[in-house]
N, C-alpha and C positions, 0 to 999 in steps of 0.2 A: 945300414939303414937307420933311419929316424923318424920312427912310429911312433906316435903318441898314444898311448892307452889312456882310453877315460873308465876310470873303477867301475866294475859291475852295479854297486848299488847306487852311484851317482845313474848311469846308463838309465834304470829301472825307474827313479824317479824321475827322470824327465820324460822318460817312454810311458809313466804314469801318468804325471801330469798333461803332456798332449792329448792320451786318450779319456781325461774330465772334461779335458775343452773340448774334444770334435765329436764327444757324447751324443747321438742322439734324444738319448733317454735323464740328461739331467734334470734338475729339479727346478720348475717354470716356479716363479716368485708369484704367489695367487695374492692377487688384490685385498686389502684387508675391506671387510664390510665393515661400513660407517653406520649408526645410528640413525634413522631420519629424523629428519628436523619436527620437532612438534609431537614426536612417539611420547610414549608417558604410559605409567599404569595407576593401576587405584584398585583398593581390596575395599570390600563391602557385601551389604545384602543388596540380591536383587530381587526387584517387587515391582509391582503392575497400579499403573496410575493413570486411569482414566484410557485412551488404546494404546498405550507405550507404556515402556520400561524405566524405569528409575532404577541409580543405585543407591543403597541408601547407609550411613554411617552405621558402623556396626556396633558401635558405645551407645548411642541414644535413638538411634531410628529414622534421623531427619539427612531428607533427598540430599546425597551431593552431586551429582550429575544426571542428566535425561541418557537415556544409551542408544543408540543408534545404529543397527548392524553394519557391518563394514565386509561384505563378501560374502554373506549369509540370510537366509530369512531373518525379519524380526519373531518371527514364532521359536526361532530358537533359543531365547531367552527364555520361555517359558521354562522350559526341563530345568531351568537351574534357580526358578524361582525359592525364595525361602533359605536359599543358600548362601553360604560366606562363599565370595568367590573373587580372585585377582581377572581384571580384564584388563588387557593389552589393546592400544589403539592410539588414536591421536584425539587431541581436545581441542573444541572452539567455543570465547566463551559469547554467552547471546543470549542476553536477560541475566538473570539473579543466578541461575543454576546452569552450570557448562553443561555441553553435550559432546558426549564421550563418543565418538565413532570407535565401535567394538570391533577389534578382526580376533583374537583369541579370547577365548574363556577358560580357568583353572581354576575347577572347585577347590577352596580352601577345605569347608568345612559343610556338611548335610542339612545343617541346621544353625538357625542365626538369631541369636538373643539378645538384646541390650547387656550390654557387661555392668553392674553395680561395683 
């Protein structure tokens, strides 16, 4: 007779390797999330100008964007008046000072001083 044996650990790896490919359960390649176009942040104080929100530069006190909620009440600015705080969102700019549409808020800091 003229049997050909193939080695037990060759056997194994290719009876391994079929069962990676007819896997039900391998590992799906998940889409990487992109940045959107136009996201941006900015760290400042926020403060109340006339019935809207500004933020304002946290060295000298002067507006750098109008804030605009973005999924949220504008009353939710309030609670974080007076605070150093990083907001997430996108910018459009329209007049002298951009307006920042707000979707997150992260208080930096409780309280907000011009820095000397």
């Amino acid at each position: 007779m003229n049997r050909r044996f193939i080695p037990v650990p060759l056997l194994a790896i290719l009876y391994g390797g079929f069962l990676l490919c007819a896997s039900p359960y391998q590992q799906q390649k998940q889409p990487k999330s992109e940045p959107k176009k136009n996201e941006a942040a900015m760290t400042g104080c926020v403060d109340q100008k006339d019935d809207g929100y500004v933020l304002l530069d946290d060295r000298n006190l002067t507006p750098i964007a109008n804030l605009e909620a973005d999924g949220f009440p504008k009353e939710g600015f309030a609670k974080h008046m007076g605070h150093k705080v990083t907001v997430r969102g996108t910018t459009s700019s329209s007049g002298t000072i951009p307006v920042f549409k707000v979707r997150t808020i992260e208080t930096i800091s409780d309280t907000c001083a011009p820095q000397r």
